[in-house]
C-alpha positions as a Python dict, from the first residue, in 0.01 Angstrom:
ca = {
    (1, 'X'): (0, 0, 0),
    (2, 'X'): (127, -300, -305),
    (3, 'X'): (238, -619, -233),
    (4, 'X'): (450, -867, -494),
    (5, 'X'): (209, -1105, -611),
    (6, 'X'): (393, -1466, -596),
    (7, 'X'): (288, -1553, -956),
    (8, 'X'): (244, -1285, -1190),
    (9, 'X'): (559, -1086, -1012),
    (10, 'X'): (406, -797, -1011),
    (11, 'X'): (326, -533, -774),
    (12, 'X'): (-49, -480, -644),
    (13, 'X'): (-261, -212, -512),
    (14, 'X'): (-457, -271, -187),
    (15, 'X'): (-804, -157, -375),
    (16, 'X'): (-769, -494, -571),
    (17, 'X'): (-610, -733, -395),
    (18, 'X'): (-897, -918, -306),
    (19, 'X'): (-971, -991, -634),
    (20, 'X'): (-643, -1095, -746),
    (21, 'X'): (-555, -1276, -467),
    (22, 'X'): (-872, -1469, -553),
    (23, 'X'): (-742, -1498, -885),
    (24, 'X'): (-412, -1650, -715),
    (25, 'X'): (-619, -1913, -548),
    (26, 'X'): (-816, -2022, -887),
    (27, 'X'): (-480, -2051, -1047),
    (28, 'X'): (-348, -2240, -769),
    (29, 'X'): (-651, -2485, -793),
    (30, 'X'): (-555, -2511, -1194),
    (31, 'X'): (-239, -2556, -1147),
    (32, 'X'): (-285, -2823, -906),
    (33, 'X'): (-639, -2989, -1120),
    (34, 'X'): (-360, -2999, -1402),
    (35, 'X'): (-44, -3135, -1179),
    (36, 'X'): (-241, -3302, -873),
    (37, 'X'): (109, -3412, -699),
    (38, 'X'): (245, -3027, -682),
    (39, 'X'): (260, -2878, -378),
    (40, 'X'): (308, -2504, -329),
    (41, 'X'): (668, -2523, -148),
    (42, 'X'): (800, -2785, -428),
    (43, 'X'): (950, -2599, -740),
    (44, 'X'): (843, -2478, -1047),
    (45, 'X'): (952, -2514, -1396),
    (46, 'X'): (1008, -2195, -1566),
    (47, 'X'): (760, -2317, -1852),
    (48, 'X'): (493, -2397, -1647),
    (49, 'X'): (527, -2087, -1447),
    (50, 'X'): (534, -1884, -1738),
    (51, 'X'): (245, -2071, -1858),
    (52, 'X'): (43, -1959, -1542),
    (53, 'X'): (155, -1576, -1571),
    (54, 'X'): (92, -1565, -1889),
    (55, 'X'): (-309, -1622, -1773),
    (56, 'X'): (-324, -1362, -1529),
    (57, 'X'): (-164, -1143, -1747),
    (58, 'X'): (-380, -1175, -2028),
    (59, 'X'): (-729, -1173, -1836),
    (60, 'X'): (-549, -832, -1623),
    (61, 'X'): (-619, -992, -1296),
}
């Protein structure tokens, strides 16, 4: 079974999700260290999110 990961986009195998979804969580505690007033339901920017995907991509988490 996959599911979509909500930041990188792309799709995941059960075996690791653990791991990345832990890797979602870290990102999401960046994200917010570097932007304290985001909240996950506000949007956005394209920059910034490609920023983010762009560091689970490159560490193939």
């Amino acid at each position: 079974m996959k599911y979509r990961c909500k930041i990188c986009d792309r799709d995941i195998d059960d075996f690791v999700s653990i791991a990345h979804i832990k890797a979602e969580e870290y990102l999401i505690d960046l994200i917010r260290r570097d932007h304290p007033e985001w909240k996950e339901d506000d949007k956005t920017c394209h920059k910034c999110l490609e920023y983010y995907r762009k560091l689970i991509k490159e560490t193939e988490i």
